[in-house]
Kinemage of the C-alpha trace (Angstrom):
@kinemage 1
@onewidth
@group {chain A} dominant
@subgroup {mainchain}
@vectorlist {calphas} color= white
{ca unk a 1} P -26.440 -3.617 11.088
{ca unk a 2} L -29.517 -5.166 9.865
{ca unk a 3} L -29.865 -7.331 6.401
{ca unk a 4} L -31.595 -4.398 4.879
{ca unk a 5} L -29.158 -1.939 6.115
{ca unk a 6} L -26.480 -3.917 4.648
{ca unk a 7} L -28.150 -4.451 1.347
{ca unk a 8} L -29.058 -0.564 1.309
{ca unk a 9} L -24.985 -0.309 2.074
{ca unk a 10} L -24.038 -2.660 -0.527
{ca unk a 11} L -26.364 -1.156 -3.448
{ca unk a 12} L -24.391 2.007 -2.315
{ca unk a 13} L -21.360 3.596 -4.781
{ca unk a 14} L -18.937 3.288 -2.129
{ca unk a 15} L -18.867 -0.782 -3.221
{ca unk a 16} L -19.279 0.122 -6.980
{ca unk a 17} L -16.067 2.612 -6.826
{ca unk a 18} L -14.111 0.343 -4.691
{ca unk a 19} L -14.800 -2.031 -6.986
{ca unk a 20} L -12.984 0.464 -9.851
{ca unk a 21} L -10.483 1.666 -7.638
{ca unk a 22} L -9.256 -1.953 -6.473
{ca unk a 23} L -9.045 -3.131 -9.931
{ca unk a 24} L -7.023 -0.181 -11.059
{ca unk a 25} L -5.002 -0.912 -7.845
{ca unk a 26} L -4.856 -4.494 -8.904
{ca unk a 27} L -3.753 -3.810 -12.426
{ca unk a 28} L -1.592 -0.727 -11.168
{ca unk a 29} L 0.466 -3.623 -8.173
{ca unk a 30} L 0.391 -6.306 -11.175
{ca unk a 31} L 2.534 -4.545 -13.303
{ca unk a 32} L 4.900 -3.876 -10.642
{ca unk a 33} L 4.825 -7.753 -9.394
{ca unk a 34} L 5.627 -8.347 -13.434
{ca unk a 35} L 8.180 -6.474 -13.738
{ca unk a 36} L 10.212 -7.590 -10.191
{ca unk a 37} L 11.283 -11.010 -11.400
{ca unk a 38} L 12.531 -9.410 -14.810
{ca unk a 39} L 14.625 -6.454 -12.837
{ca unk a 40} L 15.944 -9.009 -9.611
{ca unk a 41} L 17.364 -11.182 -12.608
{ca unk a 42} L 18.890 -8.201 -14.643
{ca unk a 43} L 20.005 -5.914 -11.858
{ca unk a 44} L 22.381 -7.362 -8.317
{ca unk a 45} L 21.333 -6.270 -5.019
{ca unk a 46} L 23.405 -3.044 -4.981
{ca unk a 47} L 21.807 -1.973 -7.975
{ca unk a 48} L 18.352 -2.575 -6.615
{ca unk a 49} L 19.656 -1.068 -3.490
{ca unk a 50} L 20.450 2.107 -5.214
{ca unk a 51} L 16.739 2.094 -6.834
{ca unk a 52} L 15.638 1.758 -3.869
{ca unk a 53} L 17.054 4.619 -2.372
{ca unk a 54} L 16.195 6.967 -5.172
{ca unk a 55} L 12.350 5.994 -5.076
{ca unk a 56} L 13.211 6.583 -1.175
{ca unk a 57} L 14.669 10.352 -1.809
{ca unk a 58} L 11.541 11.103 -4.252
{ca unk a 59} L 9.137 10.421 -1.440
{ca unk a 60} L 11.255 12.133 1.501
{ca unk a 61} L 11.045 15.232 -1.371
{ca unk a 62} L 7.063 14.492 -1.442
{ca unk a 63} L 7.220 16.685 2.040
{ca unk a 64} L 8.342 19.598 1.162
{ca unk a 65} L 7.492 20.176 -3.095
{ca unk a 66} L 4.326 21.425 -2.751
{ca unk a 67} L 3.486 21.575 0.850
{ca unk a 68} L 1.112 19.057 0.487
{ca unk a 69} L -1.537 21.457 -0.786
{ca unk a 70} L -3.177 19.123 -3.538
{ca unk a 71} L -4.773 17.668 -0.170
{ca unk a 72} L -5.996 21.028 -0.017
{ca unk a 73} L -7.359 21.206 -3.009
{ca unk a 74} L -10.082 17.884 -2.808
{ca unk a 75} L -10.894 19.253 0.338
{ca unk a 76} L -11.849 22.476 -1.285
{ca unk a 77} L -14.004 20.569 -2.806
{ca unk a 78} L -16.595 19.864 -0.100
{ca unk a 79} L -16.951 23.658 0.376
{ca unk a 80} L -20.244 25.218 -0.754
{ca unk a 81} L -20.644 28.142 -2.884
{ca unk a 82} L -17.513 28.093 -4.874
{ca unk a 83} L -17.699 28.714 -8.679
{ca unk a 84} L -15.830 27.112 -11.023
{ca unk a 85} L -13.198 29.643 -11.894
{ca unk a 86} L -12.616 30.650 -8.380
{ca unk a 87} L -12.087 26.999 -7.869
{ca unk a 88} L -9.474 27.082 -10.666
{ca unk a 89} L -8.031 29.756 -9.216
{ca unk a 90} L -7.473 27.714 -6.362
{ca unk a 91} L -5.665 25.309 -7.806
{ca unk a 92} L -3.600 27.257 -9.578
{ca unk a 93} L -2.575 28.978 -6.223
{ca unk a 94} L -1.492 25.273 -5.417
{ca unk a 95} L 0.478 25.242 -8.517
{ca unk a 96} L 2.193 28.045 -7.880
{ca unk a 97} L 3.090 26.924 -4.403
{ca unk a 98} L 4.690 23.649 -5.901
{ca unk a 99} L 6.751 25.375 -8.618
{ca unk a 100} L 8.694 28.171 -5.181
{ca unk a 101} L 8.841 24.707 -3.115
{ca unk a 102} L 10.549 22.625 -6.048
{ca unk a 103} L 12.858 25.565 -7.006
{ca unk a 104} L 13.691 25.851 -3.450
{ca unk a 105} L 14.529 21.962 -2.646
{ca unk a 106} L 16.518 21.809 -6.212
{ca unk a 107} L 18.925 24.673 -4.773
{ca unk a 108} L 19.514 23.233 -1.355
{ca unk a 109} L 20.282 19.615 -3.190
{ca unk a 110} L 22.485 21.201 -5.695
{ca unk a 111} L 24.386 22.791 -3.087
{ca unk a 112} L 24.852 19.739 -1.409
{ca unk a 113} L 24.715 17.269 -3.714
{ca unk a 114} L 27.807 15.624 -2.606
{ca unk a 115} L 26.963 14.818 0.400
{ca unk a 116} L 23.496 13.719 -0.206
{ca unk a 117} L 24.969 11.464 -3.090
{ca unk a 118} L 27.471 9.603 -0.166
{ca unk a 119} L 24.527 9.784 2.263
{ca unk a 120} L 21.807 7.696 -0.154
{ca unk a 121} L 24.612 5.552 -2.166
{ca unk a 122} L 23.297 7.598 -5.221
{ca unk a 123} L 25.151 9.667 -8.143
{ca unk a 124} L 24.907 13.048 -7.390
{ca unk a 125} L 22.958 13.712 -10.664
{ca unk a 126} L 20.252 11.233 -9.625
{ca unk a 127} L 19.920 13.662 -6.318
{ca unk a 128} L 19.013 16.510 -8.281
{ca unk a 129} L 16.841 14.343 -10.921
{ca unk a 130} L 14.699 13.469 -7.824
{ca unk a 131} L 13.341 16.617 -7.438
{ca unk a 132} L 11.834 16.500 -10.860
{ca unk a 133} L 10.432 13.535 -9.897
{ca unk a 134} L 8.714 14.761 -6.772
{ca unk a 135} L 7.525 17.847 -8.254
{ca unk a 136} L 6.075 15.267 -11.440
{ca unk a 137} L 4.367 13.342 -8.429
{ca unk a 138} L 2.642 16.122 -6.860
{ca unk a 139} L 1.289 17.285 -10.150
{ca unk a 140} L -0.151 13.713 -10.432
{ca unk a 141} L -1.640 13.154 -7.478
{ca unk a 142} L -3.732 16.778 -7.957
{ca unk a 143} L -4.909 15.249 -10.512
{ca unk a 144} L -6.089 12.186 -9.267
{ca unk a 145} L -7.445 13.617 -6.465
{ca unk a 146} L -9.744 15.922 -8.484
{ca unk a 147} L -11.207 13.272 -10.121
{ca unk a 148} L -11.302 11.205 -6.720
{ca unk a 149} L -13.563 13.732 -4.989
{ca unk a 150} L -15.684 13.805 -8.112
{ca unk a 151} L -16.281 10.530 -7.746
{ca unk a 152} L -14.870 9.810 -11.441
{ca unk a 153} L -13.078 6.329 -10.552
{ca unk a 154} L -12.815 5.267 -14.166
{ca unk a 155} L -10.684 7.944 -14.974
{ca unk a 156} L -8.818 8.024 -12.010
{ca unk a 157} L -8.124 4.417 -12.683
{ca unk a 158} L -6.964 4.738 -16.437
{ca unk a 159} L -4.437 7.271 -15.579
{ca unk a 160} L -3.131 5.112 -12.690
{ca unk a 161} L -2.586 2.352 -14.714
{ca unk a 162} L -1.186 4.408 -18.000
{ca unk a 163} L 1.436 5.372 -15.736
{ca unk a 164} L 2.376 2.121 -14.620
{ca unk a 165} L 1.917 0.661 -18.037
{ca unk a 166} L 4.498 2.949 -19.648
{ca unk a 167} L 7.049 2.729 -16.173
{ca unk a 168} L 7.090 -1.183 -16.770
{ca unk a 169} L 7.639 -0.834 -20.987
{ca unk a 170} L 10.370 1.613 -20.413
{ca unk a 171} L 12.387 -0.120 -17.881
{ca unk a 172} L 12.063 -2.913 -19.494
{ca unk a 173} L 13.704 -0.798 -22.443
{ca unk a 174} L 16.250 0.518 -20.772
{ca unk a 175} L 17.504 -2.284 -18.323
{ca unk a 176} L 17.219 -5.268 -20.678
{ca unk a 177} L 17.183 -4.404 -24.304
{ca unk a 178} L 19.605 -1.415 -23.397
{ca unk a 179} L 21.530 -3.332 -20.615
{ca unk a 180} L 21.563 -0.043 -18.744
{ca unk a 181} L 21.107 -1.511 -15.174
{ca unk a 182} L 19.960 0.482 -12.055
{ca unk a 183} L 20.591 3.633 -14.317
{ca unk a 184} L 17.588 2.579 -17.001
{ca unk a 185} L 15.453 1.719 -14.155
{ca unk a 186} L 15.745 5.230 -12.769
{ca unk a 187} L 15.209 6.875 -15.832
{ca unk a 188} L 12.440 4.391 -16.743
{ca unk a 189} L 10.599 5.892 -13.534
{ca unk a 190} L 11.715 9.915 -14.520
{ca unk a 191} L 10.671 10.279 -17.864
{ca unk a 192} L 7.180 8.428 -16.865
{ca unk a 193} L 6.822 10.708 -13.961
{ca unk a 194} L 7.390 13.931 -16.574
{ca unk a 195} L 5.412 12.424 -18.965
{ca unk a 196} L 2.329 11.771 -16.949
{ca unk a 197} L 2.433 15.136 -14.942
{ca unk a 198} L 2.827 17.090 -18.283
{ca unk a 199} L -0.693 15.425 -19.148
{ca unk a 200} L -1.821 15.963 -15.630
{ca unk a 201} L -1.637 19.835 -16.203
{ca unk a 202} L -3.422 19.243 -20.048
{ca unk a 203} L -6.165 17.539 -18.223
{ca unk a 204} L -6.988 19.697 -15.132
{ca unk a 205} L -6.807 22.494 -17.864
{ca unk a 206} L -8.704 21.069 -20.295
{ca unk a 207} L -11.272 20.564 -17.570
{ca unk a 208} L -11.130 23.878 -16.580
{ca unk a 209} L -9.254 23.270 -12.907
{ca unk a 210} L -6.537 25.420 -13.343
{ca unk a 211} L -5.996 29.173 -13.540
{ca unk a 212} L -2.085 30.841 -14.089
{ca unk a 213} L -3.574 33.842 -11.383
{ca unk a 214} L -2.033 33.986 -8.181
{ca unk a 215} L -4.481 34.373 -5.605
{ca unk a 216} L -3.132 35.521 -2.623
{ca unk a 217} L -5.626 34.617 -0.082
{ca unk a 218} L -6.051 31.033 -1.971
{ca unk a 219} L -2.416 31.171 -1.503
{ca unk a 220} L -2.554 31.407 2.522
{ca unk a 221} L -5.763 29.309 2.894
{ca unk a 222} L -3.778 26.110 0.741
{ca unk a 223} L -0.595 26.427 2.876
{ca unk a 224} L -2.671 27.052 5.859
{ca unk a 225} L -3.770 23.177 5.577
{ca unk a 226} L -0.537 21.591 4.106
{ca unk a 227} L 1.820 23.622 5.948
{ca unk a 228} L 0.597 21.604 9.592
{ca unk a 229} L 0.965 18.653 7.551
{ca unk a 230} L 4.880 19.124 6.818
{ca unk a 231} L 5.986 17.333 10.324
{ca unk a 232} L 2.763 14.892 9.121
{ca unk a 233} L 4.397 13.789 5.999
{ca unk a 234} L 8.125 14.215 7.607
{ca unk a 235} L 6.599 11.613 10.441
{ca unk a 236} L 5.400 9.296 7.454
{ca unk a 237} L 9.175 9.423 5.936
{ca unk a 238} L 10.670 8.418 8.534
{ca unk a 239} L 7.986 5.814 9.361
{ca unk a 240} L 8.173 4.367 5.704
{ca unk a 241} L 11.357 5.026 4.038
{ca unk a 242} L 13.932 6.029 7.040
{ca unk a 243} L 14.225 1.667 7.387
{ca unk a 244} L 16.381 1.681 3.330
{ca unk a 245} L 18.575 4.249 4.754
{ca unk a 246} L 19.191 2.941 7.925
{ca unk a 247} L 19.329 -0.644 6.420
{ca unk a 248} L 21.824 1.182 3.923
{ca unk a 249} L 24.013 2.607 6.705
{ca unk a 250} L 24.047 -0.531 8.684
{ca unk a 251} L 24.501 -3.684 6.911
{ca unk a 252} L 25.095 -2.009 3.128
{ca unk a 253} L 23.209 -1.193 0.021
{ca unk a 254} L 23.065 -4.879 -0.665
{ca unk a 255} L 20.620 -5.870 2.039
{ca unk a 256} L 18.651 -3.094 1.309
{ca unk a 257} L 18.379 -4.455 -2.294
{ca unk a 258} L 16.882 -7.516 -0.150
{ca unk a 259} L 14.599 -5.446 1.943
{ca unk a 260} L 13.161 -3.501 -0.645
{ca unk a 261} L 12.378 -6.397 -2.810
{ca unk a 262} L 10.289 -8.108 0.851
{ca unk a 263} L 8.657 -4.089 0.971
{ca unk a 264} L 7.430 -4.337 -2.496
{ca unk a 265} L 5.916 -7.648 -2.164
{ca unk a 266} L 4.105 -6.517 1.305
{ca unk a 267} L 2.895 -3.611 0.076
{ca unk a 268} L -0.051 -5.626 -1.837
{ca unk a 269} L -1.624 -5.133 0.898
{ca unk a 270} L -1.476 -1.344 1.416
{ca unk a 271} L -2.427 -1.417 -1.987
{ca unk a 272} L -5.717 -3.284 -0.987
{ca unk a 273} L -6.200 -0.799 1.572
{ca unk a 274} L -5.585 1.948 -0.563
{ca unk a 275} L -7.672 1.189 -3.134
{ca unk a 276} L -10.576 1.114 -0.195
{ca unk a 277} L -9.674 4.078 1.089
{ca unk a 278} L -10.126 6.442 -2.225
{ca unk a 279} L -14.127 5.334 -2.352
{ca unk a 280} L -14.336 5.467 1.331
{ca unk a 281} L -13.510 8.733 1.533
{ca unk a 282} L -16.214 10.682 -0.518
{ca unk a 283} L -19.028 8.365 1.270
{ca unk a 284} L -17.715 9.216 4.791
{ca unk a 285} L -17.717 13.047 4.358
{ca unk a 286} L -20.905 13.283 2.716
{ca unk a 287} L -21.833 11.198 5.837
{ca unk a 288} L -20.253 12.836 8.321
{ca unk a 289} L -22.018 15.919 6.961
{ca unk a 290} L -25.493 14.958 7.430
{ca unk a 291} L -24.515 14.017 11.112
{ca unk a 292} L -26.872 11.209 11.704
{ca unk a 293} L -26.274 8.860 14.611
{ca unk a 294} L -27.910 5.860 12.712
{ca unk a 295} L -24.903 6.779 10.444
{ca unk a 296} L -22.139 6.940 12.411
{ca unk a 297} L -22.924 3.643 14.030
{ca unk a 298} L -23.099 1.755 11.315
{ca unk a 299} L -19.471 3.297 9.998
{ca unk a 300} L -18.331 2.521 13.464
{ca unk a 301} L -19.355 -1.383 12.352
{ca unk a 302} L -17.731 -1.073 8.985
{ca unk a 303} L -14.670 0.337 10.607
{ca unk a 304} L -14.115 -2.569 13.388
{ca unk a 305} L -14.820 -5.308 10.315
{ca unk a 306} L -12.178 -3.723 8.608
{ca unk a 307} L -9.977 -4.012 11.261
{ca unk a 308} L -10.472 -7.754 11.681
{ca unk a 309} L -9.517 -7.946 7.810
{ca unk a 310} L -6.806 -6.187 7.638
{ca unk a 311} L -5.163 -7.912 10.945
{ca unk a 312} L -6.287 -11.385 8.996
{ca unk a 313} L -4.752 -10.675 5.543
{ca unk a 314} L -0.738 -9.684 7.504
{ca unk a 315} L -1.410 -13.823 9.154
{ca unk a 316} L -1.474 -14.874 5.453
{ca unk a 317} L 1.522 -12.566 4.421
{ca unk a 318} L 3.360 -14.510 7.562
{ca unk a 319} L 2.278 -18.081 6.696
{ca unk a 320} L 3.047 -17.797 2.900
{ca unk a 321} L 5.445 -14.382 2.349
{ca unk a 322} L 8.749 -16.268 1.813
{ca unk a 323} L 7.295 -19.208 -0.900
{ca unk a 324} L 6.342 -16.164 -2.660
{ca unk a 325} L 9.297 -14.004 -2.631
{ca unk a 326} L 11.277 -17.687 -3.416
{ca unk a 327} L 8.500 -17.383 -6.517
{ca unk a 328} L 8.991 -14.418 -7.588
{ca unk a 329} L 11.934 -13.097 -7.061
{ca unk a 330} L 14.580 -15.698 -7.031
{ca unk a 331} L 16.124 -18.060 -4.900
{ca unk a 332} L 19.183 -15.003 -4.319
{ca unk a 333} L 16.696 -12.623 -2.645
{ca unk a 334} L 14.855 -15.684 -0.364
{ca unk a 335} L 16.395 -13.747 2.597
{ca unk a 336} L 13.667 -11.134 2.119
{ca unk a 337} L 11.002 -13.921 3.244
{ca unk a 338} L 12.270 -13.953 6.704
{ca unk a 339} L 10.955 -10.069 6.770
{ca unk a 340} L 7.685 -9.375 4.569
{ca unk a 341} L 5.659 -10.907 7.272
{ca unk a 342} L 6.461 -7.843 9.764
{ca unk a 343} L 6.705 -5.514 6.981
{ca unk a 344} L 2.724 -7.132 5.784
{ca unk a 345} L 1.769 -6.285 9.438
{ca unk a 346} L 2.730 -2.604 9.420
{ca unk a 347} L 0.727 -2.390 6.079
{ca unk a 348} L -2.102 -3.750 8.378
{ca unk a 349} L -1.808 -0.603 10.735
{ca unk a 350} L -1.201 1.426 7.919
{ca unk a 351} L -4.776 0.742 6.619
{ca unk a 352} L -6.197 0.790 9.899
{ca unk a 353} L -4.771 4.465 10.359
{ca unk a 354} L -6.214 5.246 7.112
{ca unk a 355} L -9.541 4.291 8.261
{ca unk a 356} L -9.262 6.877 11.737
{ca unk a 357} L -7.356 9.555 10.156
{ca unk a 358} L -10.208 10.534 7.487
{ca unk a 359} L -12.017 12.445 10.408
{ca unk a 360} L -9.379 14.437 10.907
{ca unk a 361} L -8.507 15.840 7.463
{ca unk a 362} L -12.078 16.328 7.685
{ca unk a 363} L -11.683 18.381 10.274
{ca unk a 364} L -9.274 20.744 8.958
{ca unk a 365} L -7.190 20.703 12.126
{ca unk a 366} L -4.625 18.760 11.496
{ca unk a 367} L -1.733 20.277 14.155
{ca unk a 368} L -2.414 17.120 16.419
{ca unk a 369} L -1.810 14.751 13.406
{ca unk a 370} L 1.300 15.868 12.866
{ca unk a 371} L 2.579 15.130 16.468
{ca unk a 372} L 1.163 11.915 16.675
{ca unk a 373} L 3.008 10.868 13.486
{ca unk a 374} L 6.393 12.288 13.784
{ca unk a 375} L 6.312 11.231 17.528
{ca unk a 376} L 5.747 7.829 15.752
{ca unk a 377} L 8.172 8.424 13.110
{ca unk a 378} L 10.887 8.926 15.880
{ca unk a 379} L 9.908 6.365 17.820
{ca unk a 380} L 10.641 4.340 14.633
{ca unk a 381} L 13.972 5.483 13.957
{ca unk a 382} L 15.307 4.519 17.255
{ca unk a 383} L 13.603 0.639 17.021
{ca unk a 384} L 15.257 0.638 13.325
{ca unk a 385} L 18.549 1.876 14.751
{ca unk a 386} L 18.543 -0.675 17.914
{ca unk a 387} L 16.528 -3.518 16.934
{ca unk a 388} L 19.327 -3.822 12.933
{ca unk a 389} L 22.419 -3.855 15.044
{ca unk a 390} L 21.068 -6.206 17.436
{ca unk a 391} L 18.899 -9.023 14.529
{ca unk a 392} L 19.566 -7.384 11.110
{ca unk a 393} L 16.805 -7.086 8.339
{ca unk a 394} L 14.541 -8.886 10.406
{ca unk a 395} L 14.708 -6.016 13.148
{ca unk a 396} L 13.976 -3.560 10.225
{ca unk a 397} L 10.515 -4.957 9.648
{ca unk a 398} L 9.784 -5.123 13.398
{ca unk a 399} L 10.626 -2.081 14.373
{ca unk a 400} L 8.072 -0.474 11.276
{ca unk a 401} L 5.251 -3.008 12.157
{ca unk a 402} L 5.471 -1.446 15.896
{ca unk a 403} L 5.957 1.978 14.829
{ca unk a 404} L 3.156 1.709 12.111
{ca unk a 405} L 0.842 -0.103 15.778
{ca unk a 406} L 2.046 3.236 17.725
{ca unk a 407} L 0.576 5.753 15.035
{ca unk a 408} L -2.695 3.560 14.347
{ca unk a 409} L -3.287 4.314 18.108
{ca unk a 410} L -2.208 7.982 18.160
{ca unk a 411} L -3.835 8.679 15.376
{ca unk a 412} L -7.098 7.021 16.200
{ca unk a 413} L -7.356 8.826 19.770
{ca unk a 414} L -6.519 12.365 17.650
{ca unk a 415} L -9.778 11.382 15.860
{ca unk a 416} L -11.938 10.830 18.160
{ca unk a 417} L -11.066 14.459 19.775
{ca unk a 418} L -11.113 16.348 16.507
{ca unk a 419} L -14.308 14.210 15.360
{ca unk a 420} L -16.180 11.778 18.111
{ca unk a 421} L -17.423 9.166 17.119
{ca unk a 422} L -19.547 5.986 18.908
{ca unk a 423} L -16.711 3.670 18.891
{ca unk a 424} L -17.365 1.676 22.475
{ca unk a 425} L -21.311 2.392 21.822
{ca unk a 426} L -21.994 1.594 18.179
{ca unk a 427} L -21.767 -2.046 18.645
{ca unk a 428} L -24.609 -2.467 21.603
């Protein structure tokens, strides 16, 4: 790219709403990285480990409550000709889809909450109470992503942070004022979750996004996207959350109090990438829709930069991950240093998949995504399984740093046959 071209890029909104979107990240991980030397001081390791496994169930849920249609929804968004109440009707359709989902899950848990509850090391009540949470989350993100495709990063970013402002005050409530251990924590993260979904729904109604209507052929359209996506999101559990159980089943809820705490800390960086990601998003499609070639190359340029970065920043994470989890989180969790470095390296892939997997939600055909990530996902499990029995923890965080590699690559070759783009000619 030339000087001008990257001036013209630079004066562009994609920097000024990364620039919103990584300080509400920033703010949104800080709170977080406040509140972890607080809770590993108040709570042991099984009692982390048990937090850790209910934040685990409530994404695992995040597959299946909803049928990840508010995906749907932003990318109704893009389509022309759509008033504003049929829009609303849209997501309402959505809505209606999450509240048969939820009801659905809740009955299959409650009729097997025993042996979910000596499966995830949790109290059968918390399996249940994890529904409610999922369902909460999905309400939340349609929000968000509403104002995300609007391009409305200041309110995106004030909601992100709310939520995490009022997690961190309530836990602190509940675990150290009220000495209610693992237990406050979990309900520190419920009740926020209720709370900010019940003011999700106020503000997608108050803006006029949401209609009570079922609309049948809104209905098929929404689960005609998420739907394909299922196996998607089922791939991504078992790529991101399947290492807690498995480090659960094999070496005890203790050590995953350990790995969790290393997971935490490493995910800085997917927040980094995140926060990227939500502004890159509206300036690629818009992009991608005027189908230029001087466009595309220069994306192509962005995109291999990115790389470089990303690959860069997990280095760092190796060099100085365990002085900071010694910082941070205490001399009894400094085991979780030998591990963030692999688990900061899958974070690397994961934000290098982000960057190749845009062009296929922009596709709409998403059936090859979906294999690529639950071969990956499987391909994880069995590292996670082999590679713990034979080195412990350590094995945990290799075997998602390779698995995270393997669907990077997938992914990326799933994008460039739903979308080509000039990736070997961009850069002559």
């Amino acid at each position: 790219m030339s000087p001008r071209q990257w001036k013209r890029f630079g004066n562009s909104s994609l920097i000024s709403d990364s620039a919103v979107y990584l300080a509400s990240n920033l703010l949104n991980a800080a709170i977080p990285f406040l509140l972890l030397p607080v809770l590993t001081r108040y709570l042991n390791l099984a009692e982390y480990g048990q937090v850790a496994m209910f934040m685990t169930l409530i994404a695992a849920l995040g597959a299946i409550t909803g049928l990840n249609t508010n995906g749907s929804a932003g990318r109704k968004y893009y389509d022309h000709g759509l008033s504003g109440n049929e829009f609303a009707l849209f997501i309402g359709s959505c809505l209606w889809i999450l509240v048969v989902s939820s009801l659905l899950v809740f009955l299959v848990l409650w009729a097997f909450q025993g042996r979910f509850a000596h499966w995830l090391a949790l109290p059968p009540h918390w399996v249940l109470w994890a529904v409610a949470a999922s369902t909460a989350g999905f309400i939340i993100q349609l929000r968000l992503g509403q104002w995300q495709v609007r391009k409305q990063a200041r309110s995106y970013g004030i909601l992100q942070v709310g939520q995490s402002l009022m997690n961190m005050l309530l836990s602190l409530l509940l675990v150290v004022g009220l000495s209610l251990g693992g237990e406050g924590r979990m309900m520190g993260l419920l009740a926020t979750s209720l709370a900010f979904a019940a003011l999700g729904l106020y503000l997608l109604a108050r803006d006029g996004l949401s209609a009570i209507a079922w609309r049948s052929a809104y209905v098929k359209e929404a689960l005609a996207f998420g739907v394909p996506l299922v196996p998607h999101v089922a791939g991504l559990f078992l790529l991101s959350v399947t290492d807690r159980i498995v480090v659960t089943t094999e070496l005890g809820v203790a050590q995953t109090g350990l790995y969790h705490v290393a997971a935490q800390l490493a995910g800085a960086l997917g927040i980094l990438f995140d926060a990227f990601n939500k502004a890159y998003v509206p300036w690629l499609y818009e992009r991608l829709q005027r189908d230029r070639a001087d466009d595309k190359k220069r994306i192509v340029c962005l995109t291999y930069a990115y790389f470089a970065a990303a690959l860069l920043m997990a280095g760092i994470m190796f060099l100085f991950g365990p002085l900071i989890v010694r910082l941070l989180a205490g001399p009894r969790y400094a085991e979780a240093g030998t591990v963030i470095g692999w688990i900061a390296l899958g974070h690397a892939f994961g934000g290098m998949y982000l960057m190749v997997t845009n062009y296929v939600f922009y596709s709409k055909r998403t059936g090859l995504l979906s294999l690529s990530t639950i071969s990956a996902g499987i391909i994880n499990v069995v590292l996670l399984v082999v590679l713990v029995n034979l080195i412990g923890l350590v094995g945990a965080g290799i075997a998602f740093a390779l698995a995270m590699a393997i669907r990077f690559l997938l992914t990326w070759w799933v994008a460039q046959i739903r979308h080509p783009m000039p990736w070997f000619t961009a850069l002559a």
